[in-house]
C-alpha positions in Angstrom: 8.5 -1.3 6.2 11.9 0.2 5.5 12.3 3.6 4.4 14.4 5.1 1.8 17.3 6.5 1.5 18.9 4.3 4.6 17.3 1.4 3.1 16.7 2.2 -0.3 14.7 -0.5 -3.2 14.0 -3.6 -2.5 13.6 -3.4 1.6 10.2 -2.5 1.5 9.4 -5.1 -1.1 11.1 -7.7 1.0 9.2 -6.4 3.7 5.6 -6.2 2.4 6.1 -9.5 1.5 7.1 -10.7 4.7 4.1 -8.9 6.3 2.2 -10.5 4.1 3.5 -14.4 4.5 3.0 -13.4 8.5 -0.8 -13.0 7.8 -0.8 -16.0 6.2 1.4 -17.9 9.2 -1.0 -16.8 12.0 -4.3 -18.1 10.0 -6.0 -15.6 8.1 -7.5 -17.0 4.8 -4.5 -16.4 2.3 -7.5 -16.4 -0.5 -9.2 -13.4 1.1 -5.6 -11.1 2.0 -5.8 -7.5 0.1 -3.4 -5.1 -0.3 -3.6 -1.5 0.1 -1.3 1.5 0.1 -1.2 5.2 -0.4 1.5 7.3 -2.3 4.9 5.4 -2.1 3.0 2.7 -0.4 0.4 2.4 -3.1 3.1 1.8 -5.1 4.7 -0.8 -2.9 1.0 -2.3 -3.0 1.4 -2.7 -6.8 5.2 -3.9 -6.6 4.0 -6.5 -4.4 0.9 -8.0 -6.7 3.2 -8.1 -9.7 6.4 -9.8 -7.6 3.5 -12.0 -6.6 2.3 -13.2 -9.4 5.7 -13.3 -11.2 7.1 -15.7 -8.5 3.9 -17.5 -7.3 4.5 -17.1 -4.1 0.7 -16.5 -3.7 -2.4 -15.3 -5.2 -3.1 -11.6 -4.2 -7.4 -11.4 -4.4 -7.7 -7.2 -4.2 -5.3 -4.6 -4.8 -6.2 -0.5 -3.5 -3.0 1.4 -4.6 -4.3 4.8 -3.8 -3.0 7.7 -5.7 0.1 5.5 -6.8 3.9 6.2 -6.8 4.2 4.0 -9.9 6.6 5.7 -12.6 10.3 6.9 -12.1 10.3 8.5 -15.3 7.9 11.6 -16.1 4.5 11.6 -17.0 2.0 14.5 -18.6 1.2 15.0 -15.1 4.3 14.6 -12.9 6.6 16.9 -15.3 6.6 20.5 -14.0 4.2 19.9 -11.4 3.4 22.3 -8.7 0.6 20.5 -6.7 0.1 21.2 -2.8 1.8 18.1 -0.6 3.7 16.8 -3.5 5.3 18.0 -6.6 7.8 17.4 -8.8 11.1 18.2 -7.2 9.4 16.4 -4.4 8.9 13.3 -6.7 12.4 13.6 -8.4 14.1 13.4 -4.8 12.0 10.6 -3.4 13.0 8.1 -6.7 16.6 9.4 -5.9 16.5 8.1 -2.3 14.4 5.0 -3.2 16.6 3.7 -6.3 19.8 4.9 -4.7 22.5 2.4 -5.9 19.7 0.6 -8.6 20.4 0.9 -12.5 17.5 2.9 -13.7 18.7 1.1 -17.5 17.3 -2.5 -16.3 15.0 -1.3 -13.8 12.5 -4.1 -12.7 8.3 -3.1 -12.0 8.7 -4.4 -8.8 10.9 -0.7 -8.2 8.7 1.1 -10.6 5.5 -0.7 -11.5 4.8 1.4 -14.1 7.6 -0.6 -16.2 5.5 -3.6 -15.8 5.3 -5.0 -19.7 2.5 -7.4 -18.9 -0.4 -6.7 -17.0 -2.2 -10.3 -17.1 -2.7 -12.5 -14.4 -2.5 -9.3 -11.4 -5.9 -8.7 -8.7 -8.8 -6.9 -9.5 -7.9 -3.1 -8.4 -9.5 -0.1 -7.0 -7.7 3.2 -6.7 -8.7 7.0 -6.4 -6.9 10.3 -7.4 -6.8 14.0 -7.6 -6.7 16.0 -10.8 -4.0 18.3 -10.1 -1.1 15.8 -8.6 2.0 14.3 -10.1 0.4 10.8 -9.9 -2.5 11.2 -11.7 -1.8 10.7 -15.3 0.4 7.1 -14.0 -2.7 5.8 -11.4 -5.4 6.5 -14.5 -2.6 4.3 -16.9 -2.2 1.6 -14.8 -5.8 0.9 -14.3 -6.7 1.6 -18.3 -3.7 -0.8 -18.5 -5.4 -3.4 -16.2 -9.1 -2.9 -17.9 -7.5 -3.5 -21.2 -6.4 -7.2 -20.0 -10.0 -7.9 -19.1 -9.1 -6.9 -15.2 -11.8 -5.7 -13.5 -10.5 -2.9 -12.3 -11.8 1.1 -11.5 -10.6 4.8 -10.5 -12.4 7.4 -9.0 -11.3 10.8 -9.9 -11.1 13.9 -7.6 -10.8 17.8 -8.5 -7.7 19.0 -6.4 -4.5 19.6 -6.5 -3.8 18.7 -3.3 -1.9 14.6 -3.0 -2.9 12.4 -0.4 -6.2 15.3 0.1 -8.3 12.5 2.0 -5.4 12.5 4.8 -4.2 15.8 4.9 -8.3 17.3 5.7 -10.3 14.4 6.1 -12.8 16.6 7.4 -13.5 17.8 4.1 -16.6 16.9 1.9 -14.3 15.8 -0.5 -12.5 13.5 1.6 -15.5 12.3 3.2 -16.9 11.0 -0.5 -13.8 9.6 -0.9 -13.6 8.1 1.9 -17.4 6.7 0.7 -16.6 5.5 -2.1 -13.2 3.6 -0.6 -15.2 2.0 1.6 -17.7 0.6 -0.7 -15.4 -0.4 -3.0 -13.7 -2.3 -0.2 -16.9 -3.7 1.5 -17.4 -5.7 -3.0 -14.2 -7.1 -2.8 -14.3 -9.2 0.1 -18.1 -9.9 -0.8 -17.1 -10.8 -4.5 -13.1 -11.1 -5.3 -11.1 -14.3 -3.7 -8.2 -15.6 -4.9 -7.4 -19.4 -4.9 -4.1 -20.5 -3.8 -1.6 -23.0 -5.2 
């Protein structure tokens, strides 16, 4: 998809979403399409379930935003952060470029999911996350958020203060349980989670 700041909220929506109808064009069973993403694209993953299911345009059956870039504003966990990877100056500056030109007053969720008012209605969700990162206290609200609407929907948490940990040393143990635990979550959904269409 489009990147920020040259093409700045809502290319990679529009994107995701085109993606997304392509599958659907070329045959693959629209009830059984996921989406996954990690960071600013597991945000983009939770964008496009709730632009989804606001517009109808499908029925999403599993969502994996891992370790989320979900909220604009600061969190517990994103203020003063000082995490390895990303931080918060890091996080300040990547909103900037993403919502360059967007009113932050009347932002929509699909810029900043975390501004999402109702959670009914989205896909079943897995996600993981470290401890020690900006995104953590926003990725562990959005799934107690989901859970509260009767959304199956589960986090596993990870002692590090090191984003995206599973991709920058995936030869760690940590990353290799993580990496576990992704995969099993992944290998339930498509055994148990379908979505009918309209």
């Amino acid at each position: 998809y489009r990147l920020a700041p040259e093409s700045p909220y809502p290319a990679a929506v529009e994107d995701a979403l085109e993606a997304y109808n392509y599958l659907r064009q070329k045959g693959y069973k629209p009830e059984h399409i996921m989406l996954c993403g990690e960071s600013a694209g597991g945000g983009l993953c939770a964008a496009v379930c709730i632009r989804a299911r606001d517009t109808g345009e499908v029925n999403v059956a599993f969502q994996m935003p891992l370790y989320p870039m979900l909220d604009d504003r600061d969190t517990e966990t994103s203020r003063d952060n000082h995490g390895r990877v990303w931080n918060t100056w890091k996080n300040h500056f990547g909103w900037r470029c993403y919502l360059r030109g967007t009113d932050r007053e009347t932002l929509p969720p699909y810029a900043a999911p975390a501004r999402v008012e109702n959670m009914e209605g989205l896909p079943q969700a897995y996600t993981f996350v470290s401890t020690g990162e900006p995104f953590y206290a926003e990725t562990l609200e959005y799934i107690r958020r989901l859970k509260d609407c009767g959304i199956p929907a589960s986090a596993d948490v990870y002692e590090t203060d090191m984003h995206a940990f599973d991709m920058m040393r995936p030869k760690d143990a940590l990353s290799i349980e993580a990496a576990r635990r992704f995969n099993e979550s992944f290998a339930y959904a498509q055994a148990h989670y379908f979505a009918p269409q309209k």
